[in-house]
ROPABA-473157 format. One record per residue (C-alpha): residue in three letters; residue number from 1; x, y, z. Coordinates in nm, 3 decimals, padded with zeros to 5 digits, m for minus. Example, Ala and Ser with C-alpha at 12.3 -4.5 7.8 and 13.67 -1.06 7.14 Angstrom:
BEGIN
   residuo   num         X         Y         Z
       ALA     1    01.230   m00.450    00.780
       SER     2    01.367   m00.106    00.714
//
This chain:
BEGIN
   residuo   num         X         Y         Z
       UNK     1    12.640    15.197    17.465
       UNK     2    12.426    15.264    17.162
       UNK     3    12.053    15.336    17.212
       UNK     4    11.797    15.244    16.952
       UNK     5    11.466    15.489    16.949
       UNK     6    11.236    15.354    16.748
       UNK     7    10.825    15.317    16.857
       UNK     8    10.530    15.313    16.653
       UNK     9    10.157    15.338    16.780
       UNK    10    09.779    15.393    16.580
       UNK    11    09.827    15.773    16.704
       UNK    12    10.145    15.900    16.707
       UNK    13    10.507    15.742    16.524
       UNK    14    10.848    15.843    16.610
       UNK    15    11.095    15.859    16.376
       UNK    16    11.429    15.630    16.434
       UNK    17    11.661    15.757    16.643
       UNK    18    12.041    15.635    16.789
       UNK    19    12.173    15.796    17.156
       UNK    20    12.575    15.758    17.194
       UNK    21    12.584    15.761    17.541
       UNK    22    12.896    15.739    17.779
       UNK    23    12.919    15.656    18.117
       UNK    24    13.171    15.862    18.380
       UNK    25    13.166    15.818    18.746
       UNK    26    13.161    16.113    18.984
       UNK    27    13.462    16.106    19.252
       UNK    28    13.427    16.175    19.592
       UNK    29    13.503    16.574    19.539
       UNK    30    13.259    16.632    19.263
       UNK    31    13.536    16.530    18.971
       UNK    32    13.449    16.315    18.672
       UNK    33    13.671    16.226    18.389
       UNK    34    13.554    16.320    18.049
       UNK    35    13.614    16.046    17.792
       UNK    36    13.886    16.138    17.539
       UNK    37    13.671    16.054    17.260
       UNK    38    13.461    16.351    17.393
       UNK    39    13.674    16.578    17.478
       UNK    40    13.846    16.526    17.111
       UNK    41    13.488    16.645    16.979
       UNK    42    13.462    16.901    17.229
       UNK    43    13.787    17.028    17.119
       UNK    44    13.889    17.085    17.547
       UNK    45    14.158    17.007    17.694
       UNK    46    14.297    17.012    18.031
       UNK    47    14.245    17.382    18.214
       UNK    48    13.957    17.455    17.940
       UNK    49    13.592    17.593    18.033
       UNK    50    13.329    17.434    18.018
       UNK    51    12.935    17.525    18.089
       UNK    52    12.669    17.306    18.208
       UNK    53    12.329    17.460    18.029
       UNK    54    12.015    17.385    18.211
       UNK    55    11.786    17.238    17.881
       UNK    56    11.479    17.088    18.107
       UNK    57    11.459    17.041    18.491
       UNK    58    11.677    16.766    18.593
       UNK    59    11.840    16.826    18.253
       UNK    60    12.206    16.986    18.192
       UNK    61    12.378    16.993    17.882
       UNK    62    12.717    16.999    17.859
       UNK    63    12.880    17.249    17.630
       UNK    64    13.234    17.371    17.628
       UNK    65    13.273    17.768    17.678
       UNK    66    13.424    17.790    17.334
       UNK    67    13.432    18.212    17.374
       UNK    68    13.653    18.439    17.487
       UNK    69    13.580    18.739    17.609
       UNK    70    13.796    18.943    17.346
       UNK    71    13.557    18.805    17.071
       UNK    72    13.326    19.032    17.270
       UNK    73    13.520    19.391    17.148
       UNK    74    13.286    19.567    16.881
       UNK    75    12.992    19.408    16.938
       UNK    76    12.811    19.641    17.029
       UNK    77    12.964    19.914    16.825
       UNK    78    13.170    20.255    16.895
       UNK    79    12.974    20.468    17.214
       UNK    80    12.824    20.755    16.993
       UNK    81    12.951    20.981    17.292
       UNK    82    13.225    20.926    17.545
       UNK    83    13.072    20.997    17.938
       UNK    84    13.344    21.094    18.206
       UNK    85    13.305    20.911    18.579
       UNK    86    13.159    21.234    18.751
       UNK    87    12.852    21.245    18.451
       UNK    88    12.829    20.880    18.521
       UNK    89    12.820    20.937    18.928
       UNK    90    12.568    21.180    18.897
       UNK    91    12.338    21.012    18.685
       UNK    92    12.377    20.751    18.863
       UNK    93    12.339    20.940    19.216
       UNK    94    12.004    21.114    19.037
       UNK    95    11.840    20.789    18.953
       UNK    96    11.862    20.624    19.293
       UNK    97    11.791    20.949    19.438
       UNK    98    11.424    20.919    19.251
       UNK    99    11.410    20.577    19.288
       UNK   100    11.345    20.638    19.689
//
């Protein structure tokens, strides 16, 4: 179903503006179907990720989780020091111990 935006008033004019919007009904357990024609724009496919983004209360957006975590190596750059586990345990031990 296509959507046409279009309202004009003395004070305030919005620009033109067309929705697609698609229609999916949610099963029993919680399950929809996505439409193929948005899952082909999506690019997902069965077993894929996707995220529902909270964009206004009452609002989700549905995005699919297009990263892996491997993109993540080197992003924030080489440690300028490497830290064994008992420096780590201790700094860790001293913090909470100051934190009482």
């Amino acid at each position: 179903m296509r959507i046409n935006l279009t309202q004009a008033t003395p004070y305030l004019v919005v620009r033109k503006m067309e929705l697609d919007m698609t229609a999916a009904t949610l099963t029993s357990k919680g399950q929809i179907t996505i439409p193929a024609h948005i899952r082909r724009e999506l690019k997902v496919d069965a077993g894929d990720r996707v995220e529902f983004v909270l964009v206004a209360p009452g609002r989700y957006e549905f995005v699919a989780a297009t990263r892996d975590v491997t993109e993540l190596k080197g992003m924030f750059g080489a440690p300028k020091k490497t830290v064994t586990i008992k420096t780590m345990n201790a700094a860790i031990a001293r913090r909470g111990a100051s934190a009482r």
